[in-house]
C-alpha positions in Angstrom: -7.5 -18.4 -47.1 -7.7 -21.9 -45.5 -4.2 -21.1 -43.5 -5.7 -17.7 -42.2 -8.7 -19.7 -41.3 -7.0 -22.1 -39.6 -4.7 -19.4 -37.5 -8.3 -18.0 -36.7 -10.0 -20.6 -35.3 -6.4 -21.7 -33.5 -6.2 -18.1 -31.8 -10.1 -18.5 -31.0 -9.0 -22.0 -29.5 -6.5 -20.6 -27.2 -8.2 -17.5 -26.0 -10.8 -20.5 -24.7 -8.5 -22.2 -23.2 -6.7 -19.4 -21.1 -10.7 -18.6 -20.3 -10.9 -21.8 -18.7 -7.8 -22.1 -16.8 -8.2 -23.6 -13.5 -6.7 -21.9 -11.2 -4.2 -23.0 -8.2 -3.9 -21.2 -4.6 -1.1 -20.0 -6.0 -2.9 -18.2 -8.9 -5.3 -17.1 -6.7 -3.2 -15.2 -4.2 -1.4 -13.9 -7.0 -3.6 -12.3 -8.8 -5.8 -11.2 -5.8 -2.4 -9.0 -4.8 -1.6 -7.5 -8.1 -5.7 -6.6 -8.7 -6.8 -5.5 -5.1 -7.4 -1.6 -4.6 -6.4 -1.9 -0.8 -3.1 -3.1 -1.8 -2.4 -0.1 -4.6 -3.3 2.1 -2.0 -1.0 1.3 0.8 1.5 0.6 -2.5 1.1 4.5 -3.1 1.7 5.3 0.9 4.9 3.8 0.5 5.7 5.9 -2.7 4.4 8.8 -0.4 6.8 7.8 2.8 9.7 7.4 0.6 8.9 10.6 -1.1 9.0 12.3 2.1 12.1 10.3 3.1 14.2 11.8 -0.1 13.0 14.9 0.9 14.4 14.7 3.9 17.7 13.6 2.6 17.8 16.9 0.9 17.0 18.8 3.3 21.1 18.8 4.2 22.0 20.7 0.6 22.2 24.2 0.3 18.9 26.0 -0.9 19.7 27.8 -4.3 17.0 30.3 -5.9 17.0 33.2 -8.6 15.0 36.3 -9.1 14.6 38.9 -12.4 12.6 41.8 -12.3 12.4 44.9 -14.8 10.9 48.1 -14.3 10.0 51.3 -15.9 10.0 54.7 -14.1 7.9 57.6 -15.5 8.0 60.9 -14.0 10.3 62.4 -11.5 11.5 59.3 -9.6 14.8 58.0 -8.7 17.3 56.4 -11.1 17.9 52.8 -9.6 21.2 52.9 -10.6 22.6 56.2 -9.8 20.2 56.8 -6.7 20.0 60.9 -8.4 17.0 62.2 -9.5 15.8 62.1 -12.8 12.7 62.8 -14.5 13.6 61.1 -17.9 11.8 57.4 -18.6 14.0 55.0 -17.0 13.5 51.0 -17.9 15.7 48.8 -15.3 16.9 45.0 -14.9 17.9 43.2 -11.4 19.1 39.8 -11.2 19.9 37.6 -7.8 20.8 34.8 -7.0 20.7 33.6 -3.2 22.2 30.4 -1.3 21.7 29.4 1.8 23.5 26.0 4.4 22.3 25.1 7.4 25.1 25.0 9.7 23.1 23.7 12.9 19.3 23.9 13.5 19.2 22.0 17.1 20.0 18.5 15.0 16.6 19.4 13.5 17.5 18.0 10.1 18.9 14.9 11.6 16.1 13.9 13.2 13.7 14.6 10.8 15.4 12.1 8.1 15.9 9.2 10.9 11.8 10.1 11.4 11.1 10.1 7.6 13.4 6.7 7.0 11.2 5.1 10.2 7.8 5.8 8.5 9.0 4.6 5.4 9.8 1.5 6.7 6.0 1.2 9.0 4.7 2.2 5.7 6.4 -1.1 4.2 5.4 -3.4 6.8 1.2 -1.9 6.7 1.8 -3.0 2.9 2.9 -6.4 3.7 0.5 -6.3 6.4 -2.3 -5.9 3.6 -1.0 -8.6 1.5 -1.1 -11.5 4.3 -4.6 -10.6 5.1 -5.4 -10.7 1.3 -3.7 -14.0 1.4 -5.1 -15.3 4.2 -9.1 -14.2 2.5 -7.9 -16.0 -0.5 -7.2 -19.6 1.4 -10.3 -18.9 3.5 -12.4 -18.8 0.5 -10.8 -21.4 -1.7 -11.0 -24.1 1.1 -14.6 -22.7 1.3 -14.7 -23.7 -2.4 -13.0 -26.8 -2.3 -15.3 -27.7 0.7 -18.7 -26.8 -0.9 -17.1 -28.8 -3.6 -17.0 -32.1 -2.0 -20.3 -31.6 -0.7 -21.9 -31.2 -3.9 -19.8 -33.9 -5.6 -20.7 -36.0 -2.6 -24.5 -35.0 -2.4 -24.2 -36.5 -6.3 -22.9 -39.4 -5.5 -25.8 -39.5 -2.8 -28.4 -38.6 -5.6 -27.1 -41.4 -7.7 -27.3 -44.5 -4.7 -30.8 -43.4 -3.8 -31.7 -43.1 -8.1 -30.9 -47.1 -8.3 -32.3 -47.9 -5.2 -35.5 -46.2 -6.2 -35.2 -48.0 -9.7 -34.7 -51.4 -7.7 -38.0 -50.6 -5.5 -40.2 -50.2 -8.3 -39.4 -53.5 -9.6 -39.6 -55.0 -6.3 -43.5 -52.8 -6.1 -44.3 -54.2 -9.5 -43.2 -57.8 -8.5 -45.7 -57.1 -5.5 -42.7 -58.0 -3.4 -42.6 -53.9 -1.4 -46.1 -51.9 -0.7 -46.9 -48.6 -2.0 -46.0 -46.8 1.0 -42.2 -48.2 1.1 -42.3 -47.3 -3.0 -43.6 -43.2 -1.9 -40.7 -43.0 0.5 -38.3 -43.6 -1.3 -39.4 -41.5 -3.8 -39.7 -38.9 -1.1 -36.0 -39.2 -0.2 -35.2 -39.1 -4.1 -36.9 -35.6 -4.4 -35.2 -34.2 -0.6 -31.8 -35.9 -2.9 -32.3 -34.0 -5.6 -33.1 -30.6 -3.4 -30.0 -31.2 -1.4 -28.0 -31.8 -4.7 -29.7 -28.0 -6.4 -28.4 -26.6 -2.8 -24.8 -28.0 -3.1 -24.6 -26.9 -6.7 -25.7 -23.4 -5.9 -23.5 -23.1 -2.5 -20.8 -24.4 -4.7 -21.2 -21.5 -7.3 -21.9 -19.2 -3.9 -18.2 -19.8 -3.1 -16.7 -19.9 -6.6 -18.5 -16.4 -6.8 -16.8 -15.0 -3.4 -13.2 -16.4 -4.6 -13.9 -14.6 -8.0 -15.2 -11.1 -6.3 -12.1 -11.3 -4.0 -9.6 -11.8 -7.2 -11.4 -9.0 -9.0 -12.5 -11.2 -11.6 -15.1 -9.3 -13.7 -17.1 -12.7 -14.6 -16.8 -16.2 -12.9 -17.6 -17.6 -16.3 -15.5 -20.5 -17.1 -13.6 -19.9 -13.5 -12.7 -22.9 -11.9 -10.4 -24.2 -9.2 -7.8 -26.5 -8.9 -8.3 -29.5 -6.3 -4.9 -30.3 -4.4 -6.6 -33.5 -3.3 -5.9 -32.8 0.3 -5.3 -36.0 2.6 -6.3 -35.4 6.2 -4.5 -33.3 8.6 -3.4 -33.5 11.7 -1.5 -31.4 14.2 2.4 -31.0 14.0 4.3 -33.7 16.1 5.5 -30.8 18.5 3.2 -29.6 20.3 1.4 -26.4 20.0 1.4 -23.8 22.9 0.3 -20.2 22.6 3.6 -19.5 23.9 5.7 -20.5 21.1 3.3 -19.3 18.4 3.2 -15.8 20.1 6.9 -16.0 19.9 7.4 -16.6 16.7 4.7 -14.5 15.8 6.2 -11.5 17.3 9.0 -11.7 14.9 7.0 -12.5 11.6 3.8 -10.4 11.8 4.4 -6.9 9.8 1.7 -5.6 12.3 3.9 -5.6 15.1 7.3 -4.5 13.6 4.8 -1.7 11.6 3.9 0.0 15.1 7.2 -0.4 16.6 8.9 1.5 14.0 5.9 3.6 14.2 7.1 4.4 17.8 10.8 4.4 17.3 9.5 7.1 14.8 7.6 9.4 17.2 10.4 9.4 19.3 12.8 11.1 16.5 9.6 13.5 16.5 10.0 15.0 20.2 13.4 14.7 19.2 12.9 17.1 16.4 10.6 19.2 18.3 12.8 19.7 20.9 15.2 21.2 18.5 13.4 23.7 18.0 14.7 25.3 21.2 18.4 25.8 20.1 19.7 29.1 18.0 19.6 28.1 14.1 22.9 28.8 12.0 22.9 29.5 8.1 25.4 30.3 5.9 24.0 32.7 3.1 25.9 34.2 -0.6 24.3 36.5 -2.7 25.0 37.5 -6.1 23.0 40.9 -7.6 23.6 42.8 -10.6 21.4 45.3 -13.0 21.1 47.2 -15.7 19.8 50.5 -16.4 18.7 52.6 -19.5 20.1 55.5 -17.8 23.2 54.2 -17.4 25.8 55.7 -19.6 29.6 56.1 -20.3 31.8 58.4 -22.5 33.0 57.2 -25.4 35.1 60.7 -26.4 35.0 64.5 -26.7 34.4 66.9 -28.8 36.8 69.7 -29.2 36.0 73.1 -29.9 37.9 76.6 -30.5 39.8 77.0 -27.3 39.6 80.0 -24.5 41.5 82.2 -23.2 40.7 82.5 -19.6 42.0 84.9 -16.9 44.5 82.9 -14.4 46.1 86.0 -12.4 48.9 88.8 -12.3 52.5 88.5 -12.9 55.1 90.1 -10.4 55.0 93.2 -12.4 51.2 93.8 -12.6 50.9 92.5 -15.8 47.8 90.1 -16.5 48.1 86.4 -17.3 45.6 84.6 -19.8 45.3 80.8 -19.5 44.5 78.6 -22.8 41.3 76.3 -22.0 40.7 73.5 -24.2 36.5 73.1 -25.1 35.9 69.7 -24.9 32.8 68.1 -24.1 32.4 64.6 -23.5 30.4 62.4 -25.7 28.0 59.9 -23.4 26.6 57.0 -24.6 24.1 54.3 -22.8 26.4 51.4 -21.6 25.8 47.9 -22.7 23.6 45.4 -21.5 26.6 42.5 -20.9 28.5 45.4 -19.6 26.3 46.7 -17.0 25.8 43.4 -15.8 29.2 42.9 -15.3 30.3 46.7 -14.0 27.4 46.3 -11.6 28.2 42.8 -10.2 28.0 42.7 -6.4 29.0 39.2 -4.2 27.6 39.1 -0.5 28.9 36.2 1.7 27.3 36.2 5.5 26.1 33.8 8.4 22.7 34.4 9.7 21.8 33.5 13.5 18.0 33.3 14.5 17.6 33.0 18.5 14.2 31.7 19.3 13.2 33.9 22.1 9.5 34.1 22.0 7.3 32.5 19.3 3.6 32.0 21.0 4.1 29.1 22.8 4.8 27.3 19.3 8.2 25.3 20.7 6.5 24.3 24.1 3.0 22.8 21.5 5.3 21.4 19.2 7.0 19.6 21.8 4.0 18.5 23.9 2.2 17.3 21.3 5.5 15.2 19.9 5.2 13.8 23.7 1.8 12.8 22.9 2.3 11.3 20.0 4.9 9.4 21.6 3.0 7.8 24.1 0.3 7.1 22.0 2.5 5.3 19.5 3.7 3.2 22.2 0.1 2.3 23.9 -0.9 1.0 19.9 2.3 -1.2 20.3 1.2 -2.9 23.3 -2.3 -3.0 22.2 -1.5 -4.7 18.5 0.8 -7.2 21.1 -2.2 -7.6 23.5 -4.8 -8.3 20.1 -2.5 -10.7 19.0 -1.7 -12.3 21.8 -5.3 -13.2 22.0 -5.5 -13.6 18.3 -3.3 -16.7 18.6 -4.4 -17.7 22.1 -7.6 -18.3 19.9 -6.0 -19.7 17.2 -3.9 -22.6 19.0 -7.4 -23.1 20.7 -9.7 -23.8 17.7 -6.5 -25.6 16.3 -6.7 -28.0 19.0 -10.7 -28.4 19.4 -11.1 -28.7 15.3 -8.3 -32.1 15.5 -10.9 -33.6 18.4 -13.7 -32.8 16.5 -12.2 -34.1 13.2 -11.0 -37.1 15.4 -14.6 -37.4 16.3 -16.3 -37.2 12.9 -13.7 -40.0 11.3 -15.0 -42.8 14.1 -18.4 -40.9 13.5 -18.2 -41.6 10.6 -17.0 -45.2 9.9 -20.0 -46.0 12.2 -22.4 -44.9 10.5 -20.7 -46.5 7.2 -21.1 -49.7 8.7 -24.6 -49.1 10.0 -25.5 -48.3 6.5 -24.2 -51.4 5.2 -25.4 -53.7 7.4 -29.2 -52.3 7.0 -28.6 -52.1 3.5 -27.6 -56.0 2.9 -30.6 -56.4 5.8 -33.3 -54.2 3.6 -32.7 -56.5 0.6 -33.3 -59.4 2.5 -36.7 -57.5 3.3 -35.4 -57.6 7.3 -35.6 -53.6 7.6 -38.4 -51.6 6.6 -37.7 -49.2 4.1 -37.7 -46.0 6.2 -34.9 -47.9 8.5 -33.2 -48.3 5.6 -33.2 -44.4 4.6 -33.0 -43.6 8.3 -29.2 -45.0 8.2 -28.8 -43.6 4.7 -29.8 -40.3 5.5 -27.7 -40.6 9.2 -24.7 -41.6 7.1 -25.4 -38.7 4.3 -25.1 -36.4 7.6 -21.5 -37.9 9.1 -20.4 -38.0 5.6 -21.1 -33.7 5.4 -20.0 -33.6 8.9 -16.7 -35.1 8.0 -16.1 -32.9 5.1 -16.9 -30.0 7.8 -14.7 -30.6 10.5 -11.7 -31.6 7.6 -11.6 -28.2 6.2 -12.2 -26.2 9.1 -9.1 -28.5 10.8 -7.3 -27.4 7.5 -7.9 -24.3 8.2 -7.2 -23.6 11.4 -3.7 -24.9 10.8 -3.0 -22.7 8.0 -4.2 -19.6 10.7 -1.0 -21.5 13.1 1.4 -21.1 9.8 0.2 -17.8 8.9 0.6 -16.5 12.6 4.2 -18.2 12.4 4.8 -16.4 8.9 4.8 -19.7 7.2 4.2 -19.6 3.5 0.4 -20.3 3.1 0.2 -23.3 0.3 -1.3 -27.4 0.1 
């Protein structure tokens, strides 16, 4: 009993434990790829493209279908088998089998599988296409997270200085040594603290909240993040042009090699429509057989008291008798197997079809191929054009968050300084006390500012590796 208690509360111990696993990027993207409905759904186009492309593959084997049918006749009607009249009931069987080979069809069949095998391969690259966006959400949101993080560890920390400085004012207020008003004001900034520390907390859980929804966690309970401790980036020592990016980028983005096999694709479609203008070719075999309830055989005779039956005359005049043998033939119904095998019948025959006239259907099929065509190739050059600009953008913000990180580090360090300057200079009673919060407050803001223009630098540089199909990881 003890040992099964034991292995319980064990078991429980672990399920907590996997609960509260804190998760990497890693993790994240993970899980975000094998739970998100977008992805199963361009998982299950591919299963439809390939479908379509093994469809097409057998489209070059011969066709092969079978056909049974029985009926009874009633009446006067015609015996199936026989073609004579009959007015008896008459219960018949028929049994086919037909094949048929395309021999040529204008390269139809061709065509058609090159088309299938392109789409299947667009269909690919839209999946992939779908998983780097996911990918990309997922590092959006956890820097979010790991952002909102610092600022509410920081707006803590802030929480904490201004609790001992407002413990060290009331002594000084009850020593007579500060007035009331410097002892409200820092009270004042202890509450605004305190507010900005509730709004860190809850912008933190905001963000925690979005990662979670995006994984398709069903609770954010016990969810936490892992923090790579990220030191501060800076851009690669080459430098970045929109040029090179694009470049590379044109080689690494499923977007672009989606809608050029998209367009190689469309083109295998006039192609295909086109052969619709040349004579088809088949190759056909039949096999038929049947069996009839009419259909009899004679099995023997029976023989009866022969005839005599006047032949002629002799040479003299004389008469001359003939003896007849009565026999009559005993019929009975023929066998199933054997019918079937008596009436076996084997047909072997080419078929030619000649499109001459079919309402316009060749000249649609191929204008609207054309269309599609060109319409294919305009989305090509678009999805080039949007992501030319997409990076054009990118290198941009790349290159204005590193100044404006640049900026916030010196910004920074200033107001560090300023901070503890006044601070040594308020405890010597040299700065009022709303100097002295003035410079705390001003560094509480380069502080946030800092941990703002860090993760957004961060981030733009992971937008530069995902547009050059790096792998997106700390």
């Amino acid at each position: 009993m003890k040992f099964l208690f034991s292995l319980t509360v064990s078991f429980a111990a672990g399920i907590l434990l996997l609960n509260a696993q804190t998760w990497n990027l890693q993790q994240c993207i993970d899980h975000a790829l094998e739970n998100n409905l977008q992805v199963r759904q361009a998982e299950l186009n591919t299963e439809l493209s390939k479908s379509l492309r093994d469809q097409s593959i057998a489209g070059f084997l011969p066709s092969l279908n079978g056909s049974a049918s029985q009926n009874h006749y009633f009446g006067r009607s015609i015996d199936p088998i026989t073609n004579a009249f009959t007015t008896n009931e008459v219960r018949s069987n028929s049994f086919n089998l037909s094949s048929s080979l395309s021999v040529f069809e204008g390269f139809q069949l061709q065509n058609t599988l090159r088309q299938s095998s392109l789409s299947f391969l667009s269909s690919r690259y839209d999946l992939q296409k779908i998983r780097n966006d996911i990918s990309l959400n997922v590092v959006t949101l956890y820097l979010q997270a790991l952002y909102t993080k610092e600022l509410e560890l920081a707006a803590s920390e802030q929480l904490e200085a201004t609790r001992f400085q407002k413990d060290r004012v009331n002594r000084m207020f009850e020593l007579g040594s500060l007035s009331k008003s410097a002892l409200l004001e820092i009270e004042a900034q202890f509450a605004a603290d305190e507010l900005r520390q509730i709004q860190a907390r809850n912008n933190y859980e905001q963000s925690l909240l979005n990662l979670a929804q995006l994984l398709e966690l069903p609770s954010v309970k016990d969810f936490s993040i892992q923090d790579p401790m990220l030191s501060d980036p800076s851009l690669p020592a080459e430098a970045l042009t929109t040029e090179k990016v694009y470049a590379q980028a044109l080689g690494t983005q499923p977007e672009i090699m989606s809608y050029d096999l998209k367009a190689q694709s469309a083109q295998k479609g006039l192609a295909v429509a086109r052969g619709g203008r040349y004579p088809r070719l088949l190759v056909t075999g039949n096999i038929n057989t049947n069996f009839s309830t009419s259909g009899q055989e004679i099995t023997g005779y029976n023989v009866g008291i022969p005839s005599s039956v006047f032949s002629g005359f002799t040479s003299s005049g004389d008469s001359v008798y003939s003896i007849v043998p009565n026999t009559t033939p005993i019929f009975e119904r023929t066998a199933f197997r054997d019918q079937l095998d008596n009436n076996l019948s084997r047909a072997v025959g080419f078929s030619l079809q000649i499109p001459i006239f079919n309402g316009w259907a060749v000249k649609t099929n191929v204008s609207r191929a054309r269309i599609n065509l060109e319409q294919a190739r305009l989305n090509l050059d678009q999805t080039k054009k949007n992501l030319y600009k997409s990076v054009q953008q990118a290198v941009l913000d790349a290159a204005a968050a590193s100044q404006k990180f640049n900026a916030s580090k010196k910004s920074n360090a200033a107001q560090e300084e300023s901070y503890k300057i006044n601070s040594q200079r308020f405890e010597l009673g040299l700065v009022s006390s709303y100097e002295f919060l003035q410079a705390k407050n001003l560094l509480a803001a380069s502080r946030a500012e800092l941990l703002q223009s860090k993760y957004d630098f961060i981030f733009r540089l992971k937008v530069i590796d995902f547009y050059m199909g790096k792998k997106l990881t700390f």
